[in-house]
C-alpha positions in Angstrom: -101.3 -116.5 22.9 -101.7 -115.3 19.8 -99.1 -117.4 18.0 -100.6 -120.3 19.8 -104.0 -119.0 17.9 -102.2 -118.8 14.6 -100.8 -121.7 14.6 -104.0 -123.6 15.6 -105.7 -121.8 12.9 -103.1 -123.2 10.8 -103.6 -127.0 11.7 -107.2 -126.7 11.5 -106.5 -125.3 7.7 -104.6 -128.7 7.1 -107.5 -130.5 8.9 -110.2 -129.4 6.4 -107.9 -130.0 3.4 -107.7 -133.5 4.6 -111.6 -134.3 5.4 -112.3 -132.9 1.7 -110.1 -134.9 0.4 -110.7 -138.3 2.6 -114.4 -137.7 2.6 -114.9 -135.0 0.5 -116.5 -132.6 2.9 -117.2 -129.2 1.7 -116.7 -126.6 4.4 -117.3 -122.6 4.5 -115.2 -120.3 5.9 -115.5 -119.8 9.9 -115.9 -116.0 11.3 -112.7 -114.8 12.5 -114.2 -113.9 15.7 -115.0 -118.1 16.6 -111.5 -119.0 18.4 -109.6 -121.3 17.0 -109.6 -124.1 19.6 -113.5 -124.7 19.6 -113.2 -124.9 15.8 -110.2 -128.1 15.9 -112.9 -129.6 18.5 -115.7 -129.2 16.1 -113.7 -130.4 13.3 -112.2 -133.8 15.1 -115.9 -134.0 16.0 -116.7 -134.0 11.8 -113.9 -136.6 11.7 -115.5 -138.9 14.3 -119.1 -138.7 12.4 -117.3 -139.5 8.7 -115.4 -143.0 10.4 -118.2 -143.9 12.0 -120.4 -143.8 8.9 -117.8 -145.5 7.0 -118.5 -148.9 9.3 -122.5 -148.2 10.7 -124.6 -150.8 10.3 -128.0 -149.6 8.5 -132.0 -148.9 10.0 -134.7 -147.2 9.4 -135.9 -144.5 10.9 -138.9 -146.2 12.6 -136.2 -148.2 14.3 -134.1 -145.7 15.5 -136.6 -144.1 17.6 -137.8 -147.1 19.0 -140.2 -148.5 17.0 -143.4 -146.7 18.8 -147.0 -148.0 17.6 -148.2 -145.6 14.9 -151.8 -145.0 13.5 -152.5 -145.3 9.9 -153.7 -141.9 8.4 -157.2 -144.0 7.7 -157.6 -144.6 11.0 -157.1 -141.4 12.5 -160.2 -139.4 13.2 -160.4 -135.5 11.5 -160.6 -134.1 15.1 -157.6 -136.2 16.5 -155.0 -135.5 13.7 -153.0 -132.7 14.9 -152.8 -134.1 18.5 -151.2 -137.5 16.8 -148.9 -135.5 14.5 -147.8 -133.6 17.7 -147.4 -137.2 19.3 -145.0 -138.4 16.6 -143.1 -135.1 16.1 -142.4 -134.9 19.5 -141.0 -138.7 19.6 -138.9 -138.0 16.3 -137.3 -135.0 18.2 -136.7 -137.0 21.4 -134.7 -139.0 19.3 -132.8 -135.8 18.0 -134.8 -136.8 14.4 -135.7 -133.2 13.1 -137.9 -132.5 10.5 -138.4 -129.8 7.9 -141.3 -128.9 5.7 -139.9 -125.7 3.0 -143.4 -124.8 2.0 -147.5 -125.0 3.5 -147.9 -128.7 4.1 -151.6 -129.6 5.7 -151.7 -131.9 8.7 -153.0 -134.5 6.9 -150.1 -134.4 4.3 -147.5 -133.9 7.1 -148.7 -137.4 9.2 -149.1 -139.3 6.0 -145.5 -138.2 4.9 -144.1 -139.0 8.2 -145.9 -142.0 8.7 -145.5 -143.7 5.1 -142.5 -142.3 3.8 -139.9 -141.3 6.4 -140.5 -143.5 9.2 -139.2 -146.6 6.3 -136.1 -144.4 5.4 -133.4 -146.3 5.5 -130.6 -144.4 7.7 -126.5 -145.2 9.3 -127.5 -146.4 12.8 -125.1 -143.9 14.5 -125.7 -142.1 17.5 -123.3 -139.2 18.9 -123.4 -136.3 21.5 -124.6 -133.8 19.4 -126.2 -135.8 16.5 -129.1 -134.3 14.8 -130.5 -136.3 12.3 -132.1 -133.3 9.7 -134.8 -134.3 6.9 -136.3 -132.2 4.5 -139.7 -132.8 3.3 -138.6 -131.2 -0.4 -135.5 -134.3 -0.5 -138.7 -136.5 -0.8 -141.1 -134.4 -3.3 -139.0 -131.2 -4.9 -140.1 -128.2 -6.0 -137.8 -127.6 -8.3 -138.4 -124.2 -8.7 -137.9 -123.2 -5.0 -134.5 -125.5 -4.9 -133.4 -123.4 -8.3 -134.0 -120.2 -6.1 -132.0 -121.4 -3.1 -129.1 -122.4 -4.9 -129.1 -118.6 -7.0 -129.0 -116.9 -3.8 -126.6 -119.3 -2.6 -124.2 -118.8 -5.7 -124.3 -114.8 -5.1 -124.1 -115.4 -1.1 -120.6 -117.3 -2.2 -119.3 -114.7 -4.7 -119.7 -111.4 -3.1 -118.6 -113.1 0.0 -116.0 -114.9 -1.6 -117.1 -118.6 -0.5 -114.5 -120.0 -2.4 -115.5 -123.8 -1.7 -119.0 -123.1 -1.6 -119.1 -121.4 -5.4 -116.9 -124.4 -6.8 -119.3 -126.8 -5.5 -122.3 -124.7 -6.8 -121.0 -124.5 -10.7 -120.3 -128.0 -10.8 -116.5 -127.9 -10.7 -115.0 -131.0 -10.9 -118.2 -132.1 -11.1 -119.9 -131.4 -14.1 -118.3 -132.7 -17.2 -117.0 -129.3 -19.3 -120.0 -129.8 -22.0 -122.5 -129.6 -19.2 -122.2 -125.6 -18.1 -122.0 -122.4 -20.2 -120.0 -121.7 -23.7 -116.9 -122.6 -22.2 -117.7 -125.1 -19.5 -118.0 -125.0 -15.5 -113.9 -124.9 -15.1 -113.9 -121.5 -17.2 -117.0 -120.4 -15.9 -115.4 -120.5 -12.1 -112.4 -118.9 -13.3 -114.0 -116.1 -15.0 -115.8 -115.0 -11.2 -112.9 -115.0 -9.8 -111.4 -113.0 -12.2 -114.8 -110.0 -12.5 -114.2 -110.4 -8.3 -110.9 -108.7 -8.3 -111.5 -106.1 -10.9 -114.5 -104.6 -8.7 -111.9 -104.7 -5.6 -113.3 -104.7 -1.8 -117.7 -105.5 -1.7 -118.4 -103.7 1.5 -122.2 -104.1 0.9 -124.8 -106.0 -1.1 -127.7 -107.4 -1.4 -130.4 -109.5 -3.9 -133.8 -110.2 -3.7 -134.9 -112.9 -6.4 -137.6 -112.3 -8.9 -138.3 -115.2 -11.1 -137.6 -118.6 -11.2 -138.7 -120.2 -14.8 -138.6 -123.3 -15.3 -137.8 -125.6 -18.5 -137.0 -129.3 -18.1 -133.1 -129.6 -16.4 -133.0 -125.8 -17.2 -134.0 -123.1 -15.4 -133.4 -119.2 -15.7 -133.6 -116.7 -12.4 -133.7 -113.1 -11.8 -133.3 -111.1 -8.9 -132.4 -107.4 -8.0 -128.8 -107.1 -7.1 -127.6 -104.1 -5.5 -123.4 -103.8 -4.5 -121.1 -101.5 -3.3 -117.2 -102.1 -3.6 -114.1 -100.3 -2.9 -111.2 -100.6 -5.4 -107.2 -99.7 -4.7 -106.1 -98.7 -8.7 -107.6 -96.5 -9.8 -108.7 -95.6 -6.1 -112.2 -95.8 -6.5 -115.5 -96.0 -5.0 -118.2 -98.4 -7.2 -121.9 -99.1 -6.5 -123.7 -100.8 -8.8 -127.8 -102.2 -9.0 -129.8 -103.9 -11.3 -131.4 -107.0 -12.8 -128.8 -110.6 -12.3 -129.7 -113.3 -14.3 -128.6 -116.7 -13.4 -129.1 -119.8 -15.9 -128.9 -123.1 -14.0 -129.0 -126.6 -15.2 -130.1 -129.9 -13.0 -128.2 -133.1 -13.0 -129.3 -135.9 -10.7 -131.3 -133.8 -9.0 -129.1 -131.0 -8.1 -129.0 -127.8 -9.7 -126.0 -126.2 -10.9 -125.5 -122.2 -11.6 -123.6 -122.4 -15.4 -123.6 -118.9 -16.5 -124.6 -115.3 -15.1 -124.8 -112.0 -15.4 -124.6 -109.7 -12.5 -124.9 -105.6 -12.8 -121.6 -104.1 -13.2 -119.4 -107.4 -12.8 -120.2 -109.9 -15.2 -121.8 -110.8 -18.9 -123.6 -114.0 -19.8 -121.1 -115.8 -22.6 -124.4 -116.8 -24.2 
């Protein structure tokens, strides 16, 4: 049994080298503890989703869940607002159409969002067992500074944890051109966390709690409290470390990228 498990773990491996490189899907690494088998279902099921995307025809959203009638905000009396909104969210989740709103949104913001601006969205017409169609009301009207913050506790999720895809995908590599990160360019920059990783051997613990987010155009500089604890073979050694992590990050098309940082103990900015 286990060999079988090894070797399943092994094909699923290949599997998710070929949908990043067919599709280029970006995947983190699985617990140990999922087995092997439900992971080569989920990832034929990721294979399925990517074909049929490649030939759906399009729609909008207000098609896809069947076109219901749908009030204009200006027509909705103060006192019947929230039932309507309930009305509409309740149809969009029928229709496995979910949702989110990041930050305090009123009611009145909410139906006219929904209403004006998502139900037009134009969508792949693809329906599958499963199939949750996900919105975010923040893909429609940022705030950059709360997108900044994510993706720096995303970058220090995916290098203490060692997310290997995760942190490439979150400096820009091979996506960035090598002018566009820090004094030596996203490619060096993802080489030189690799590297401060090893020196501080095994993290058994950590944790961050961001700061600051400022803000400056594309650029944008956060600080959190960092707080680590590693284990390290030669010389044998115990480390913990805590401070102040700085994290410069630069937006391109909308996305922000982390391009240099400095994290307590580990690593110095290169500029």
């Amino acid at each position: 049994m286990q060999d079988r498990d090894a070797i399943q773990r092994l094909l699923n491996e290949a599997k998710k080298a070929e949908l990043s490189e067919r599709f280029g899907a970006v995947f983190h690494s699985c617990s140990p503890d999922i087995p092997p088998q439900i992971e080569s279902a989920w990832l034929k099921h990721v294979e399925e989703f990517e074909l049929r995307c490649r030939s759906a025809a399009t729609t909008t959203v207000r098609r896809y869940i069947g076109s219901p009638p749908v009030r204009a905000l200006g027509t909705v009396p103060a006192g019947e607002l929230v039932a309507e909104l309930r009305s509409l969210t309740e149809i969009l989740e029928r229709n496995n159409v979910r949702v989110d709103f990041g930050r305090p949104i009123s009611a009145a913001e909410r139906y006219r969002f929904l209403t004006e601006e998502l139900l037009d969205r134009e969508i792949e017409d693809i329906r599958m067992e499963g199939l949750v169609l996900n919105f975010r009301y923040e893909e429609f009207h940022p705030d950059d500074a709360r997108e900044a913050a994510m993706i720096g506790e995303d970058f220090l999720f995916a290098f203490f944890t060692r997310e290997e895809a995760v942190l490439a995908h979150i400096t820009g590599f091979n996506r960035l051109p090598p002018d566009s990160g820090g004094a030596a360019g996203p490619g060096s920059f993802l080489s030189r966390l690799r590297n401060a990783r090893t020196t501080i051997g095994t993290v058994t613990e950590w944790d961050a709690t961001v700061l600051e987010c400022a803000l400056e155009r594309d650029r944008a500089t956060l600080s959190a409290f960092v707080r680590w604890s590693a284990v390290r073979a030669d010389p044998a050694e115990r480390l913990t470390r805590s401070g102040r992590a700085l994290l410069r990050l630069r937006q391109v098309d909308a996305l922000w990228y982390v391009i240099d940082a400095e994290i307590p103990g580990i690593l110095s900015m290169t500029s």
